[in-house]
Structure formats: structure tokens, C-alpha cells
C-alpha positions as CSV (number, residue, x, y, z in Angstrom):
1,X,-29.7,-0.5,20.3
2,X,-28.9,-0.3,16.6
3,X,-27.0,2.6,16.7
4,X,-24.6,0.4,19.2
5,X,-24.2,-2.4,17.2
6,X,-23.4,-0.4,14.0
7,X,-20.4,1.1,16.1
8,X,-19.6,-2.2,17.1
9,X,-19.4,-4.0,13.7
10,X,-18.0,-1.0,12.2
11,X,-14.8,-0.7,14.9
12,X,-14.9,-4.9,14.2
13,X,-14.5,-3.8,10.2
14,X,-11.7,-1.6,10.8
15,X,-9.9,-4.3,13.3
16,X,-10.1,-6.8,10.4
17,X,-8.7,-4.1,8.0
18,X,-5.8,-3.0,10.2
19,X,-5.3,-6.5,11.2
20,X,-4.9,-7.9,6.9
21,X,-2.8,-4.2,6.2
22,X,-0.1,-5.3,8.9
23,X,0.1,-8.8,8.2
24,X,0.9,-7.8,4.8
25,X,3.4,-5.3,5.7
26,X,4.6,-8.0,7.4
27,X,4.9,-10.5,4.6
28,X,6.2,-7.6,2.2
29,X,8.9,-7.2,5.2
30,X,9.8,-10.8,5.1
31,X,9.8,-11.1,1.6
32,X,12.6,-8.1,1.1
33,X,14.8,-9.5,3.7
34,X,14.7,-13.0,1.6
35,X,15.5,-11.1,-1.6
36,X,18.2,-8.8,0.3
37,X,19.8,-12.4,1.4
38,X,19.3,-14.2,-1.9
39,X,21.7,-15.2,-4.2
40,X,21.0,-13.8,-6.9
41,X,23.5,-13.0,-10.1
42,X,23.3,-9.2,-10.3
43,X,23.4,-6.7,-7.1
44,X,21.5,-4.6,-8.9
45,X,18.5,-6.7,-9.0
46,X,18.4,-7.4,-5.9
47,X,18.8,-3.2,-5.0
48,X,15.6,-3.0,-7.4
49,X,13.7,-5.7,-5.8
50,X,14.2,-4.4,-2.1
51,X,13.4,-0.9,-3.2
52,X,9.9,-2.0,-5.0
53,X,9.4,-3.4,-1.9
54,X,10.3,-0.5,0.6
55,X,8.0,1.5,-2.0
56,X,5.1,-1.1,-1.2
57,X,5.8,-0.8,2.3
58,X,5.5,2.9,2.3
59,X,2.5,3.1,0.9
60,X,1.0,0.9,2.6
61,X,2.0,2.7,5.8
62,X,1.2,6.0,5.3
63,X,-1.9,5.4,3.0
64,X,-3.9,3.1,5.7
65,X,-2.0,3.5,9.0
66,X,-1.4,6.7,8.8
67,X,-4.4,8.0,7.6
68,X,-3.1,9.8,4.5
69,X,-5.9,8.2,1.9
70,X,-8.6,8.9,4.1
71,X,-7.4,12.7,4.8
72,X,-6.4,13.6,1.3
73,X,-7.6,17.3,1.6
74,X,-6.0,18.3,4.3
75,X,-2.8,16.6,3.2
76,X,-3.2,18.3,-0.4
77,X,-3.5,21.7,1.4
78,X,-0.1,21.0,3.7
79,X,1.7,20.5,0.7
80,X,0.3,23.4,-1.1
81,X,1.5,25.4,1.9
82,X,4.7,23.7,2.0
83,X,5.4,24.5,-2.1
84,X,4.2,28.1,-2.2
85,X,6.3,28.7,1.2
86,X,9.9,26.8,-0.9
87,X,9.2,29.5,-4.1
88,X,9.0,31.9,-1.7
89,X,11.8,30.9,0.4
90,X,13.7,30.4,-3.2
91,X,12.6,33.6,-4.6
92,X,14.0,35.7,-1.5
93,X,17.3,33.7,-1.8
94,X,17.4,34.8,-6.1
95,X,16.7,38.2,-5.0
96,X,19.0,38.5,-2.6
97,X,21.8,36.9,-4.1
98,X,23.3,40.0,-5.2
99,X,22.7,42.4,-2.2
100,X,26.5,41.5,-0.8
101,X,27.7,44.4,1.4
102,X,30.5,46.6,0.7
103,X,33.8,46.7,2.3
């Protein structure tokens, strides 16, 4: 019986958390359309604002929704993949730059 209720307040813990990570993705959504609307004096503080805010967005999203904090090794070992496989990819391309074929 207490293995059942652990599952069930630890499912309830991870509703809360989900719950408070989109509410604030919400409220960092709202907050960058009222500074994209605002009139403010400079363009380009207002460009600065919404992208800080984007950024915030973004992490948010793919650190908690998408699971990318909690799966760090496995993400670290994708993008070790994906960087050895662009030398490689960049190394063939240097090497065969001057392998053009004759007339």
C-alpha cells in the first residue's frame, strides 16, 4: 500500500511542477507580447527585451518539458555524435575540394 501512494504523490509532485513551469511560460509569453506592443523610445530595446524573453521561454521548454535536464547524457552523447559527424562531413568537403575532373 505504500508503494501506491508514493507513486501517487510523486505523479501529484510532477503535476504541480508541470502545472507552475507552464503557467510561467505563460506569463513570460504575455509579458513579451506587452513589451513587443509597448511604446517604448528605442526599437532596439524592445528587440532585446523580446529576445531575453524567447531565450527564457526556450529554456524553459526544452529543459523541463522536454526532458532535456533530466536526460543530459544522452543529450551530451547526440551532440558529440552530431559534432564529430560535421568535422567529418567538413574534412571530406576540404579534401575534396580540389579533386575537380578534367575536361
Amino acid at each position: 500500500m505504500n508503494d501506491t501512494s508514493s507513486s501517487v504523490n510523486s505523479y501529484r509532485a510532477a503535476v504541480c511542477q508541470g502545472r507552475s513551469v507552464l503557467l510561467i511560460i505563460a506569463a513570460v509569453t504575455l509579458c513579451m507580447v506587452g513589451v513587443a506592443h509597448a511604446p517604448l523610445p528605442d526599437a532596439g530595446l524592445r528587440t532585446a527585451l523580446v529576445l531575453v524573453a524567447a531565450g527564457v521561454n526556450a529554456i524553459l521548454v526544452a529543459g523541463r518539458l522536454m526532458h532535456v535536464l533530466q536526460e543530459r547524457h544522452v543529450i551530451f552523447v547526440l551532440l558529440a555524435f552530431t559534432v564529430l559527424f560535421f568535422v567529418a562531413l567538413m574534412g571530406l568537403c576540404l579534401w575534396a575540394h580540389g579533386d575537380t575532373p578534367k575536361p
